[in-house]
N, CA, C and O of each residue as an XYZ file, in Angstrom:
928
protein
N      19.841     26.596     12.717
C      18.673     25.847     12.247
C      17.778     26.714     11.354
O      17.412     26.372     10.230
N      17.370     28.196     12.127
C      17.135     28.716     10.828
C      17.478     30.262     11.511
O      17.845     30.599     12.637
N      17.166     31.039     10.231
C      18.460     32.226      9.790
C      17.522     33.221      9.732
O      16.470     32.586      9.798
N      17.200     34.532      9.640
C      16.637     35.793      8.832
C      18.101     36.861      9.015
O      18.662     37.299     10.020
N      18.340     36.997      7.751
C      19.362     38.263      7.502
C      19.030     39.486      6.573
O      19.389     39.587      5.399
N      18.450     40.202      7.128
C      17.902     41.734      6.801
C      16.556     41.447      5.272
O      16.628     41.846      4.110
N      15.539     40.673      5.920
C      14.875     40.283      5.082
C      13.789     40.900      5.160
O      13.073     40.941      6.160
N      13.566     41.470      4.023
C      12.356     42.796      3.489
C      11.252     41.504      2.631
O      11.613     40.495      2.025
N       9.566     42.130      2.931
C       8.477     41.466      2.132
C       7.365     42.427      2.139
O       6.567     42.372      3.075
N       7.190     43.444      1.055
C       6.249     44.259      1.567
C       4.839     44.086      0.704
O       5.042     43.030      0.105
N       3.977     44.393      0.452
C       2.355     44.374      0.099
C       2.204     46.006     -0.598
O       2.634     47.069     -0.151
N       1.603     45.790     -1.564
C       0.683     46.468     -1.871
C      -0.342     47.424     -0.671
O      -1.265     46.911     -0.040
N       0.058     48.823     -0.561
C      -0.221     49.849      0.536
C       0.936     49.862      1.672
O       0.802     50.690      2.573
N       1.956     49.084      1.690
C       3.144     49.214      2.567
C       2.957     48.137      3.782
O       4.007     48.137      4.425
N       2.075     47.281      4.300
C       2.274     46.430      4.975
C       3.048     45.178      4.473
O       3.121     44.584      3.397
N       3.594     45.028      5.709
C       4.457     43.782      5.698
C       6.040     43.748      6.796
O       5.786     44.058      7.960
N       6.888     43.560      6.639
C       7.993     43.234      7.163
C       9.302     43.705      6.407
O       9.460     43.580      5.193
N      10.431     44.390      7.482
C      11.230     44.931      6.529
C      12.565     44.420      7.597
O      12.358     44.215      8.793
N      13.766     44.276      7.042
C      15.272     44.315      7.907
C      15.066     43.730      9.295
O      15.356     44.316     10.338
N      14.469     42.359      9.190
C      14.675     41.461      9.911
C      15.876     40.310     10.218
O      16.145     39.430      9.400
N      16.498     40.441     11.409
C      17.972     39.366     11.341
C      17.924     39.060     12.594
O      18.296     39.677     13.592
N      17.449     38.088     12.460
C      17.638     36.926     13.845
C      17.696     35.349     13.642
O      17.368     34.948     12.525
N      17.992     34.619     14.381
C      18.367     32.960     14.331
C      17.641     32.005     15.489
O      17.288     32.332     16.622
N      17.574     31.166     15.055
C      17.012     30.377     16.042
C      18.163     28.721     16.126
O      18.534     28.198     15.075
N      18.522     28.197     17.369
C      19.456     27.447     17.389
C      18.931     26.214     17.780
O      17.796     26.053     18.230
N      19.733     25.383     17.612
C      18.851     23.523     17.886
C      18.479     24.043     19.615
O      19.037     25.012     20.131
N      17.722     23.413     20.137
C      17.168     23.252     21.245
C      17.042     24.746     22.296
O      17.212     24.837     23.512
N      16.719     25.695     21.396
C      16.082     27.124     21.531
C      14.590     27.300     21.146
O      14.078     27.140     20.038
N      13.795     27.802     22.747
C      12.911     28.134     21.956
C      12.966     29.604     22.028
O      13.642     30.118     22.920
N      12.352     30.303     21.221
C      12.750     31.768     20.532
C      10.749     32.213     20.483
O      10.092     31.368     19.874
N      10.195     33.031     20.886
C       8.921     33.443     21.079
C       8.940     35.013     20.355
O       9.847     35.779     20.684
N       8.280     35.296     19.720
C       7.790     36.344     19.046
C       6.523     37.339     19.393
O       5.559     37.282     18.629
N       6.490     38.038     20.251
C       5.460     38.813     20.579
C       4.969     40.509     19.792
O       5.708     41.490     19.714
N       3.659     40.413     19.344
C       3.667     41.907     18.960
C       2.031     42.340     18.978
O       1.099     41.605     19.307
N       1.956     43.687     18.547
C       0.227     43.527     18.437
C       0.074     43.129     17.400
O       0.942     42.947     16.546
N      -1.385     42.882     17.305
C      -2.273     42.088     15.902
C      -1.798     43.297     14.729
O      -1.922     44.517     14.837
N      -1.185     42.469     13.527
C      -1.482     43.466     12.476
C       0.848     43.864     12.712
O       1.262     44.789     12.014
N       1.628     43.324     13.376
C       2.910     43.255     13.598
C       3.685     43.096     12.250
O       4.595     43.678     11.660
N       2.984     42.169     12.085
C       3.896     41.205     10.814
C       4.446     39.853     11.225
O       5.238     39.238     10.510
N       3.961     39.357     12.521
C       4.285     37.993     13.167
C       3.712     36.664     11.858
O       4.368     35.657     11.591
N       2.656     36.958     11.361
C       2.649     35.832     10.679
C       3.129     35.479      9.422
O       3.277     34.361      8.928
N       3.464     37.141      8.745
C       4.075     37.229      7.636
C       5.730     36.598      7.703
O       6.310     36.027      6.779
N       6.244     36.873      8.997
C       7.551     36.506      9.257
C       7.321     35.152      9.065
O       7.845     34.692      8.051
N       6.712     34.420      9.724
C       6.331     32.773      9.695
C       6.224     32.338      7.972
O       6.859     31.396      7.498
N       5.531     32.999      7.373
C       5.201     32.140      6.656
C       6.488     32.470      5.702
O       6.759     31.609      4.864
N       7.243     33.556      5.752
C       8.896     33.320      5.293
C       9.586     32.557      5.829
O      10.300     32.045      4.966
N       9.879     32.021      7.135
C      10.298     31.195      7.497
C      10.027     29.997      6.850
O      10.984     29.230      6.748
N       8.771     29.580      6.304
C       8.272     28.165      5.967
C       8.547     28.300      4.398
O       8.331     27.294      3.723
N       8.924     29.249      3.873
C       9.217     29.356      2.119
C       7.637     29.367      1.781
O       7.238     29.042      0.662
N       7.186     29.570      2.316
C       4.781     30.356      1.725
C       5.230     31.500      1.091
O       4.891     31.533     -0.092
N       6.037     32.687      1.564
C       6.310     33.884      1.001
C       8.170     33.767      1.049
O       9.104     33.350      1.735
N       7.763     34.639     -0.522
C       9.576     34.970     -0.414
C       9.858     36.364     -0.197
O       9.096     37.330     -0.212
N      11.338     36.272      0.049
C      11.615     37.665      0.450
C      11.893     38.630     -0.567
O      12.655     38.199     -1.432
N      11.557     39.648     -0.702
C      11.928     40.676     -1.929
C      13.930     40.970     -1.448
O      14.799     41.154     -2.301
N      14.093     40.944     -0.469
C      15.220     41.296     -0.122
C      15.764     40.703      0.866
O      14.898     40.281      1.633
N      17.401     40.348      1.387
C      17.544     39.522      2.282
C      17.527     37.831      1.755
O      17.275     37.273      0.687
N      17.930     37.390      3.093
C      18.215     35.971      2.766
C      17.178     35.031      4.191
O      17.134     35.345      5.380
N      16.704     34.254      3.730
C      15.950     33.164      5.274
C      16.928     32.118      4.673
O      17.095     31.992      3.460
N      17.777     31.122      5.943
C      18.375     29.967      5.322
C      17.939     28.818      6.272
O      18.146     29.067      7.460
N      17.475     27.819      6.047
C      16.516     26.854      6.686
C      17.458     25.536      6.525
O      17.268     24.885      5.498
N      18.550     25.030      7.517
C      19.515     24.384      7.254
C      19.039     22.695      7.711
O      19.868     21.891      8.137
N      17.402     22.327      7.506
C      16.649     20.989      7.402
C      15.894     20.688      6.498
O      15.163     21.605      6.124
N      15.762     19.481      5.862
C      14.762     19.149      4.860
C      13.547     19.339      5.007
O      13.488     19.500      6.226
N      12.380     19.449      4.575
C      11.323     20.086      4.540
C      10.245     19.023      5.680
O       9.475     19.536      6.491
N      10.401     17.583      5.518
C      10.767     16.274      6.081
C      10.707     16.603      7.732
O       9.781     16.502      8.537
N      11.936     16.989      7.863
C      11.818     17.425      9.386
C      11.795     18.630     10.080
O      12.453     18.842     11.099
N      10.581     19.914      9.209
C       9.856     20.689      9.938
C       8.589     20.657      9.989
O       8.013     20.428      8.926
N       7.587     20.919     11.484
C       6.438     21.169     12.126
C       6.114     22.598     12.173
O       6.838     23.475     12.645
N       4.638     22.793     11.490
C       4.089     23.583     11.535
C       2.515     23.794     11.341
O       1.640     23.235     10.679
N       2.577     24.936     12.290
C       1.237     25.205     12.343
C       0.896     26.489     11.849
O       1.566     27.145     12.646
N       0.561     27.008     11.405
C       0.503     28.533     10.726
C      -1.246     28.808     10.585
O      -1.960     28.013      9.975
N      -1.720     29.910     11.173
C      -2.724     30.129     11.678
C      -3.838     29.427     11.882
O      -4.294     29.597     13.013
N      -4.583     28.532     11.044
C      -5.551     27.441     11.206
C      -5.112     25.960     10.891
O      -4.629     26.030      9.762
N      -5.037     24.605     11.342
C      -4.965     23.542     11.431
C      -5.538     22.855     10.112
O      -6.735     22.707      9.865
N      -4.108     22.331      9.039
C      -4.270     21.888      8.054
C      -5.863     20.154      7.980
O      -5.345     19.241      8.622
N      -6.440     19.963      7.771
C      -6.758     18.600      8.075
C      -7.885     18.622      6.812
O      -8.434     19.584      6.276
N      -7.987     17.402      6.596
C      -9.479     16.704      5.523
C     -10.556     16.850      7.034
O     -10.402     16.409      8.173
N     -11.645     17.666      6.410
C     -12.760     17.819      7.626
C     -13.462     16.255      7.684
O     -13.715     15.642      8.721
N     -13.715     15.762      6.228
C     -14.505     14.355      6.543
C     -13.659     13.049      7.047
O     -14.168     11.930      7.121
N     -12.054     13.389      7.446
C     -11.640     12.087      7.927
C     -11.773     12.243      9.564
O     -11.954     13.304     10.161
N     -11.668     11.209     10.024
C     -11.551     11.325     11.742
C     -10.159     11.807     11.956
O      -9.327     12.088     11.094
N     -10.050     11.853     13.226
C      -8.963     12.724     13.726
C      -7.798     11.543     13.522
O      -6.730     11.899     13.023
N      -7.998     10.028     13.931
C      -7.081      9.331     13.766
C      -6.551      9.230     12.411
O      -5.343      9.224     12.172
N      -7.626      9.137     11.374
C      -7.153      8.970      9.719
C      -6.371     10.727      9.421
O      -5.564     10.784      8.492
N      -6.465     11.160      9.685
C      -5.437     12.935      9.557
C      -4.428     12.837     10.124
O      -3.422     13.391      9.681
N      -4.402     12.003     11.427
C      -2.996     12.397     12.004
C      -2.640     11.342     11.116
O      -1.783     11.742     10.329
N      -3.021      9.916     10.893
C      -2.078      8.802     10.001
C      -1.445      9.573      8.590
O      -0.245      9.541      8.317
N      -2.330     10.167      7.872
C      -1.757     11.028      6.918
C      -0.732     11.822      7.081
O       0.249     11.772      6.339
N      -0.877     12.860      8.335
C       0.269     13.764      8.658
C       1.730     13.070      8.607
O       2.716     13.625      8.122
N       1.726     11.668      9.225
C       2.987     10.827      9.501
C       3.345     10.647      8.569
O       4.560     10.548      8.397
N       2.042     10.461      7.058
C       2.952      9.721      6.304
C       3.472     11.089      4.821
O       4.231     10.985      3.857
N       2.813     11.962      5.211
C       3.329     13.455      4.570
C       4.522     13.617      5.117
O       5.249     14.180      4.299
N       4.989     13.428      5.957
C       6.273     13.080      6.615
C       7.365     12.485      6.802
O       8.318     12.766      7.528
N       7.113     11.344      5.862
C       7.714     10.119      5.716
C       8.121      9.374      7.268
O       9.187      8.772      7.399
N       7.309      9.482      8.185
C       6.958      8.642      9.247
C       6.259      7.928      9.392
O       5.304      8.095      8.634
N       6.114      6.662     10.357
C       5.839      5.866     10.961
C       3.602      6.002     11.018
O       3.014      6.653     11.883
N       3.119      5.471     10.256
C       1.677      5.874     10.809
C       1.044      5.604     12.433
O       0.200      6.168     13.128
N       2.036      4.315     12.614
C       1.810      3.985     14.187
C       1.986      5.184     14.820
O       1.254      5.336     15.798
N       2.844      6.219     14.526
C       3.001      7.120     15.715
C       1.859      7.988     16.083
O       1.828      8.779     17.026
N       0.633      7.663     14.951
C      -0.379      8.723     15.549
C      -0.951      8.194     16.325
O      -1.598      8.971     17.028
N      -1.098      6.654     16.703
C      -1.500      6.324     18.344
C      -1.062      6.792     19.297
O      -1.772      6.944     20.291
N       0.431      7.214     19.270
C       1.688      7.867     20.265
C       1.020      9.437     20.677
O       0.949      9.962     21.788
N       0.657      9.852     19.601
C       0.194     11.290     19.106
C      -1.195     11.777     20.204
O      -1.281     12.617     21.100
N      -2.276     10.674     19.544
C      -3.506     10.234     20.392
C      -3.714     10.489     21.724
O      -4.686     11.070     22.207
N      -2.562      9.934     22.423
C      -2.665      9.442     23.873
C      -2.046     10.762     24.190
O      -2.618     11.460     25.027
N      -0.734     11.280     23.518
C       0.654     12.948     24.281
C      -0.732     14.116     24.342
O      -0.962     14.820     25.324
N      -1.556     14.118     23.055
C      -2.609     15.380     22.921
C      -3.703     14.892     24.060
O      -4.350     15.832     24.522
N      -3.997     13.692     24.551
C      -5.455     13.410     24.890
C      -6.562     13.501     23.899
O      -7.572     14.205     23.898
N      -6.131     12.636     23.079
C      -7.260     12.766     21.978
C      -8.105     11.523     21.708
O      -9.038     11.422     20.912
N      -7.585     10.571     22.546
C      -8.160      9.305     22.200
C      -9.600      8.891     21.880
O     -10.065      7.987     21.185
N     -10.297     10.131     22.830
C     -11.980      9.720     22.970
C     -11.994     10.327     21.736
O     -13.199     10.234     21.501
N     -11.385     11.044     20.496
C     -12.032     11.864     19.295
C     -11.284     10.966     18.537
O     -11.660     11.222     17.393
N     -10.673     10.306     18.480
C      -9.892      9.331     17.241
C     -10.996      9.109     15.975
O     -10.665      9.130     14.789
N     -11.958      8.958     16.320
C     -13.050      8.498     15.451
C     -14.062      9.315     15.368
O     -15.208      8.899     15.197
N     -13.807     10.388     15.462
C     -14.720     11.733     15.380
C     -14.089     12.235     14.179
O     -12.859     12.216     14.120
N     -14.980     12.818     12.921
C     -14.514     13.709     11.986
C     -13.975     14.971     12.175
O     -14.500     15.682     13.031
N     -13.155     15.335     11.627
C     -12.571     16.405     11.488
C     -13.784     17.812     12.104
O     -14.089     18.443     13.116
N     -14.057     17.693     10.893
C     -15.684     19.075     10.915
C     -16.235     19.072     12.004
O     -16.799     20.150     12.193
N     -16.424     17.902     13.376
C     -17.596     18.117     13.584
C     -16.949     18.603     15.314
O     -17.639     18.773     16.319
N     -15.470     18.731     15.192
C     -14.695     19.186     16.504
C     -15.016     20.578     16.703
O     -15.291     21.403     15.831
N     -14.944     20.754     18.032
C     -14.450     22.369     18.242
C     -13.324     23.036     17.809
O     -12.464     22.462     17.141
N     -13.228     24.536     18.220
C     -11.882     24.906     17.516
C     -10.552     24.605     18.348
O      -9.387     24.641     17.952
N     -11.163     24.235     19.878
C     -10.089     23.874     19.984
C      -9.526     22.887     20.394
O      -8.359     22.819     20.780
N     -10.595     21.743     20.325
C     -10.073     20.142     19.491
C      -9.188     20.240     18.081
O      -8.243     19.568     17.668
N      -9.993     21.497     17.467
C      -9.289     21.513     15.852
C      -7.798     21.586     16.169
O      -6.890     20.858     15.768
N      -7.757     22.902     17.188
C      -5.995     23.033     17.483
C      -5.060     21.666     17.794
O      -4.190     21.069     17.161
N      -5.758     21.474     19.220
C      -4.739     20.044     19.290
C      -4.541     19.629     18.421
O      -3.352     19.558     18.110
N      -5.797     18.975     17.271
C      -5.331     18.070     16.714
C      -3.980     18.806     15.730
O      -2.828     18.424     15.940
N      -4.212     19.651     14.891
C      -2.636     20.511     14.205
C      -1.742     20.255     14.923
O      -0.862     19.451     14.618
N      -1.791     20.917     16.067
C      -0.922     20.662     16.962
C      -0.203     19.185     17.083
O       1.024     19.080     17.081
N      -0.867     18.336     17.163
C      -0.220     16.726     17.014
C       0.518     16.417     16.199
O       1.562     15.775     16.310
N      -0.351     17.195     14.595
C       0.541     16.656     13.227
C       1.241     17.400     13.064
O       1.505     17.448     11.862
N       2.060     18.484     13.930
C       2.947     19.518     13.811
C       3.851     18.977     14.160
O       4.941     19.208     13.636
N       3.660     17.776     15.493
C       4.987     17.300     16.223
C       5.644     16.191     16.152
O       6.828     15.881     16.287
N       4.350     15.448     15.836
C       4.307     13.883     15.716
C       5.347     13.318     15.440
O       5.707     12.396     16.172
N       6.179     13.710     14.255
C       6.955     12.943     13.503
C       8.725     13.261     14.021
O       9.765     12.860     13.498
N       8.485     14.236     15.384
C      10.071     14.406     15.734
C      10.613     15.443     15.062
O      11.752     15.120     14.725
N      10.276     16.800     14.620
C      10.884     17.386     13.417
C      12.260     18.259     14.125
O      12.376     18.027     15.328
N      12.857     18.807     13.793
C      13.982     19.182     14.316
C      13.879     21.117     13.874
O      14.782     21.952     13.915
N      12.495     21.274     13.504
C      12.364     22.444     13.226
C      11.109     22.984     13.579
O      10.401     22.974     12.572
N      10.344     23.582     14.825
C       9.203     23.517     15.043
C       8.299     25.074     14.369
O       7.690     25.350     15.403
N       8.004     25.827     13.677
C       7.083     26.733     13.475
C       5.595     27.091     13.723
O       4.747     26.875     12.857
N       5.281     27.667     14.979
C       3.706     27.768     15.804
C       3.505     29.290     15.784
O       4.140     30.028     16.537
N       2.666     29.704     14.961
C       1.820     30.393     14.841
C       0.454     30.723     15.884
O      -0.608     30.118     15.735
N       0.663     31.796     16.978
C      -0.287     31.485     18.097
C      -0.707     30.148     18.587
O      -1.917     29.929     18.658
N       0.017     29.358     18.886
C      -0.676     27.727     19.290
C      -1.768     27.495     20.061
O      -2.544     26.555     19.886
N      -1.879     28.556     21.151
C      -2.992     28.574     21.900
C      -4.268     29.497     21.989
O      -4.813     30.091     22.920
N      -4.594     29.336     20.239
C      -5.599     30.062     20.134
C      -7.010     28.897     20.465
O      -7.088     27.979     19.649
N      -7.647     28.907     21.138
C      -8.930     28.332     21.429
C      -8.453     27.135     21.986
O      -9.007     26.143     21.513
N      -7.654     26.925     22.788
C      -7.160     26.126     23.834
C      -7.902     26.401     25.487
O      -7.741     27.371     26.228
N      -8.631     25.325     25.672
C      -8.874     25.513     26.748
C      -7.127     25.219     28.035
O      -6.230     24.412     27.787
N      -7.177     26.047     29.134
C      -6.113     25.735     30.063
C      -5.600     24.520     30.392
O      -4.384     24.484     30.580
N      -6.346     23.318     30.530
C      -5.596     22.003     30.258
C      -4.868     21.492     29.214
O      -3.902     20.729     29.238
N      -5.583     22.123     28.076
C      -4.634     22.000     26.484
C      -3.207     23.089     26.633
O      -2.165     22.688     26.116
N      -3.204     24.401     27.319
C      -2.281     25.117     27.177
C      -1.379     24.566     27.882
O      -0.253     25.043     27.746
N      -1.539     23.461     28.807
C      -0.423     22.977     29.979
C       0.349     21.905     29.023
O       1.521     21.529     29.076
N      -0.928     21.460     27.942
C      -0.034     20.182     27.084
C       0.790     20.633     26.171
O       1.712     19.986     25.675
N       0.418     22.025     25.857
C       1.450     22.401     24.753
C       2.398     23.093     25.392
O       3.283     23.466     24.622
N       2.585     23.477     26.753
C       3.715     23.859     27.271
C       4.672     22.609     27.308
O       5.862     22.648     26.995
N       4.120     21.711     27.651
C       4.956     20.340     27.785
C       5.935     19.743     26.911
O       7.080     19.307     27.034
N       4.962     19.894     25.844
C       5.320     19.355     24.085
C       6.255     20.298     23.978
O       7.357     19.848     24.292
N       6.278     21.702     23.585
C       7.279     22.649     23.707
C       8.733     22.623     24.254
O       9.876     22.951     23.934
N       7.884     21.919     25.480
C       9.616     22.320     26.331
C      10.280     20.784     26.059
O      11.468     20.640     25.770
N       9.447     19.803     26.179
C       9.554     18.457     25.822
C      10.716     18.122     24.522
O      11.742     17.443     24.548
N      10.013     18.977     23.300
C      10.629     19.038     22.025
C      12.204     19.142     21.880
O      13.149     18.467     21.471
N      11.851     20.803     22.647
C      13.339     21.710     23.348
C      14.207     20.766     23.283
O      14.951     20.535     22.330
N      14.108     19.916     24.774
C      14.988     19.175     25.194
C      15.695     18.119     24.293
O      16.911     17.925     24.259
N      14.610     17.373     23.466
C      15.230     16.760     22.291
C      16.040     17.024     21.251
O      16.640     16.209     20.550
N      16.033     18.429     21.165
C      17.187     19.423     20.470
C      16.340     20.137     19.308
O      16.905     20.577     18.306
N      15.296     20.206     19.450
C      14.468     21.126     18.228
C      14.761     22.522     18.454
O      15.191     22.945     19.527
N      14.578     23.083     17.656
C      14.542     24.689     17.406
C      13.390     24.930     17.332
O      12.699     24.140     16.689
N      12.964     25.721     17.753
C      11.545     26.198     18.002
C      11.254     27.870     17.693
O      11.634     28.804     18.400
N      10.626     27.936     16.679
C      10.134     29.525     16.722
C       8.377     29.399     16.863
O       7.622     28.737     16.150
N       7.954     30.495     18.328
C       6.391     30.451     18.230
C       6.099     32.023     18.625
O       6.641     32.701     19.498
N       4.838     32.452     17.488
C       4.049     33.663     18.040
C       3.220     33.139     19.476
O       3.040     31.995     19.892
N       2.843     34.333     19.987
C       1.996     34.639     20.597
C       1.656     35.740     21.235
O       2.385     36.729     21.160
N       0.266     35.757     22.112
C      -0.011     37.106     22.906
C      -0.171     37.174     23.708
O      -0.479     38.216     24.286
N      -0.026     35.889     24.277
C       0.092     35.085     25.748
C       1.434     35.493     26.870
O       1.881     34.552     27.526
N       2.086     36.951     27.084
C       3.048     37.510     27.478
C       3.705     36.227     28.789
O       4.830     35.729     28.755
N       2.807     35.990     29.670
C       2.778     34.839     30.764
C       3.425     33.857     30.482
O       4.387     33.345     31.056
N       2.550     33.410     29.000
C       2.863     32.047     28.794
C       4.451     31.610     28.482
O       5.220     30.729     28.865
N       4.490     32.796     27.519
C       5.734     32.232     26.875
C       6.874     32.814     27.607
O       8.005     32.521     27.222
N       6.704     33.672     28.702
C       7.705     33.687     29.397
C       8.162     32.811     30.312
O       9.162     33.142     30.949
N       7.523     31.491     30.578
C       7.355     30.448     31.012
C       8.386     29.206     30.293
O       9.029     28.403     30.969
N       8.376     29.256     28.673
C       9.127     28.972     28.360
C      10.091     28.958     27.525
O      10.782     28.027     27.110
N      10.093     30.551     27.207
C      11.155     30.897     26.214
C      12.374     31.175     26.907
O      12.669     31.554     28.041
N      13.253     30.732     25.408
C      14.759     31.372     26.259
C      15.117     32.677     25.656
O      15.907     33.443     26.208
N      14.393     32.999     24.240
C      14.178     34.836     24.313
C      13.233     34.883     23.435
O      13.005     34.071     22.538
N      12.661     35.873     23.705
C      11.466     36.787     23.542
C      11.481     37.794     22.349
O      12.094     38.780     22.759
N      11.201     37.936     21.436
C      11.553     38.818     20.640
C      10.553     40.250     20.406
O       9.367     39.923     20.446
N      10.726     41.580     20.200
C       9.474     41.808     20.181
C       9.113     43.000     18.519
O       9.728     44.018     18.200
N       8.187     42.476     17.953
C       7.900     42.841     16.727
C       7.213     44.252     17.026
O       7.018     44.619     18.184
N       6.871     44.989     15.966
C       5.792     46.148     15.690
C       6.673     47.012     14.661
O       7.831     47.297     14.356
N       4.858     47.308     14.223
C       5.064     47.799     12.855
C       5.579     46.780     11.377
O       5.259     46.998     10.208
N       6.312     45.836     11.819
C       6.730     44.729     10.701
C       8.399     44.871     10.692
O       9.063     44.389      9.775
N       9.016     45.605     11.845
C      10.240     45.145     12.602
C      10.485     44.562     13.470
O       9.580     44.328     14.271
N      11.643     44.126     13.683
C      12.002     43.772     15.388
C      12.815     45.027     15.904
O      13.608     45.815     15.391
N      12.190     44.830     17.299
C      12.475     46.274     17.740
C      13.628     45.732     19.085
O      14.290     46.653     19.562
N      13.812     44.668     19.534
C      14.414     43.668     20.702
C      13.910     43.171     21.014
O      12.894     42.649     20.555
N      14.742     43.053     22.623
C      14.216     41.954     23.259
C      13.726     41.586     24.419
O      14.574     41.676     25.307
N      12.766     41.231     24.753
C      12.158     41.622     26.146
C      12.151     40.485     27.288
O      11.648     39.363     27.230
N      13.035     41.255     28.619
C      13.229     40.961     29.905
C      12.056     39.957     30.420
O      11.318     40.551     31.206
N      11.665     38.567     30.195
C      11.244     38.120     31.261
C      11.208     38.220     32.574
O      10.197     37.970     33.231
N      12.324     38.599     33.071
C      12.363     38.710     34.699
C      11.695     40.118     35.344
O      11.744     40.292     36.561
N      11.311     40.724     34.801
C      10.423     41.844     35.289
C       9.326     41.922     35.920
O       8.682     41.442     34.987
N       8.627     42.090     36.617
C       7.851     42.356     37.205
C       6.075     42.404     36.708
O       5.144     41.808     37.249
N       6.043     43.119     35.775
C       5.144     43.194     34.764
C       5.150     43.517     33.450
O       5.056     44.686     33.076
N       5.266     42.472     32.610
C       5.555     42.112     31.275
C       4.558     42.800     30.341
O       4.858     43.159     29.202
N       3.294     42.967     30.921
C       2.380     43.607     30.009
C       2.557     45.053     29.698
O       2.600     45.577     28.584
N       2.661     45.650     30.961
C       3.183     47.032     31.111
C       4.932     47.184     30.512
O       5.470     48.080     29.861
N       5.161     46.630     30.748
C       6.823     46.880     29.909
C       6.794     46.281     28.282
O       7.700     46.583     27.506
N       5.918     45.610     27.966
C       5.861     45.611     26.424
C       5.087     47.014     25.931
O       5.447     47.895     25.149
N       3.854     46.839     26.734
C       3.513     48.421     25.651
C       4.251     49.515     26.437
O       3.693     50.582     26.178
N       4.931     49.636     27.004
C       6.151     50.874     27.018
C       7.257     50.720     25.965
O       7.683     51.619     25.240
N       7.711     49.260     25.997
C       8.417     49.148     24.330
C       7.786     49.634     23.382
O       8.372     50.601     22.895
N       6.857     49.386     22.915
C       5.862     49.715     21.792
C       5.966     50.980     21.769
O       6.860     51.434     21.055
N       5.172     51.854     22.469
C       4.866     53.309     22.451
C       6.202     54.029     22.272
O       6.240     54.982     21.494
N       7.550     53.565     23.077
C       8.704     53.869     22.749
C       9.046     54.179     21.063
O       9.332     55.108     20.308
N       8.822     52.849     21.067
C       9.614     52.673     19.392
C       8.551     53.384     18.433
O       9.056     53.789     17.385
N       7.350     53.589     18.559
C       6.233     54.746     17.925
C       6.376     56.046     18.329
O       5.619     56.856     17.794
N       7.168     56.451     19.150
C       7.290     57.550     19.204
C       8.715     58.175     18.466
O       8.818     59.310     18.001
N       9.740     57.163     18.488
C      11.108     57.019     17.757
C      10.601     57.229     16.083
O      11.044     58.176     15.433
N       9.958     56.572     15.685
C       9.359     56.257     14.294
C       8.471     57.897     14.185
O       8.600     58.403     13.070
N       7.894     58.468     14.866
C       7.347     59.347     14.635
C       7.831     60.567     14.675
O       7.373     61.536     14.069
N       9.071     60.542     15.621
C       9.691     61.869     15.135
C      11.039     61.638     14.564
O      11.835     62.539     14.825
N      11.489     60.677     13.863
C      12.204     60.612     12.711
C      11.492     60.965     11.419
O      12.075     61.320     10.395
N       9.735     60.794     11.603
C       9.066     61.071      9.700
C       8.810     62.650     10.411
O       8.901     63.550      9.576
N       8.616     62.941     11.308
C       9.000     64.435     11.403
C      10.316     65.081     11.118
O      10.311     66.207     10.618
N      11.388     64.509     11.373
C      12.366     65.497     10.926
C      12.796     65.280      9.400
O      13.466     65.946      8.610
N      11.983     63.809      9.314
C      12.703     63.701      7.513
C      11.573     64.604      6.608
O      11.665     64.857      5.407
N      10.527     64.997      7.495
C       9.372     65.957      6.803
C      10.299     67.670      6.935
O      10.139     68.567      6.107
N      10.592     67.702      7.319
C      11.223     69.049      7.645
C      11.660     69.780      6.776
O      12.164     70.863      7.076
């Protein structure tokens, strides 16, 4: 469903992402964890064709039609209500506008249907993205931290939707920093730093927080005395 094969994107001062190769398969979800500043969103927005790759190949084997995404803040017109944005989202989609009643009721959004955009919290703002990310059935999901300013009843709905999706056969790639969360429902874990992937990390452990930054510090200490001996 979709592809990265040794795909380099770097910036001006050397940030960015380099010799990335991993896949994501129909009804996989695949979670991406790293610290702030990784290259988690830069990877995303190659995934979505926002950035291209200087090197390497991303191959995205669905029409544009049937992928969902959310990529760091929630696309929407601030002066329409929440119901007139999601009707739009459906029909940016070439879906059904009825389904944003469907949408309405899966998020709990009904009491804001008729509330403007602008005048929500941020994390009313989320759900609502969140809705027009899914709404339309896509067979390709892309979430960018989803549960940023989610209160805990919203994080239970997007666990749902998630695993919900899964089951319908979507492919799913999502950041986060939520170690808990997404070990809850990923089927692997990937783990970024620096703007590589470095593997892949053991859900079944004991303590996930402590065994990621032992990955981390690992692979910074690997990186640091390799530019020592290539300094030599």
């Amino acid at each position: 469903m979709l592809a990265f094969e040794q795909v380099e994107r770097l910036f001006p001062g050397g940030a960015g992402v380099t010799d990335l190769t991993f896949h994501v398969e129909p009804g996989e979800i695949v979670a991406l964890i790293g610290l702030n500043g990784a290259g988690k969103t830069t990877l995303m927005r190659l995934a979505l064709g926002m950035l291209r790759p200087q090197r390497g190949t991303v191959r995205l084997s669905v029409p544009w039609a049937e992928v969902g995404a959310l990529i760091e803040v929630p696309l929407a017109y601030p002066e329409l209500t929440v119901g007139e944005n999601l009707r739009i989202a459906c029909l940016l989609h070439g879906c059904d506008p009825q389904r944003a009643q469907e949408s309405l009721i899966a998020w709990q959004l009904e009491p804001l249907a008729d509330r403007r955009f602008r005048h929500l919290s941020l994390g009313n703002r989320q759900r609502v993205g969140l809705a027009a990310a899914v709404q339309h059935d896509p067979t390709l999901i892309v979430l960018d931290e989803p549960s940023n300013a989610l209160d805990p009843a919203s994080v239970l709905l997007l666990r749902e939707q998630v695993l919900h999706r899964a089951r319908l056969g979507a492919a799913i790639l999502v950041s986060s920093h939520h170690l808990d969360e997404v070990s809850r429902i990923a089927d692997r874990v990937l783990l970024m730093n620096r703007g590589r992937l470095i593997g892949e990390l053991d859900t079944g452990g004991q303590d996930l927080e402590q065994t990621f930054f032992a990955r981390i510090h690992e692979d910074d200490d690997r990186r640091l005395a390799t530019a020592a001996g290539v300094g030599r």
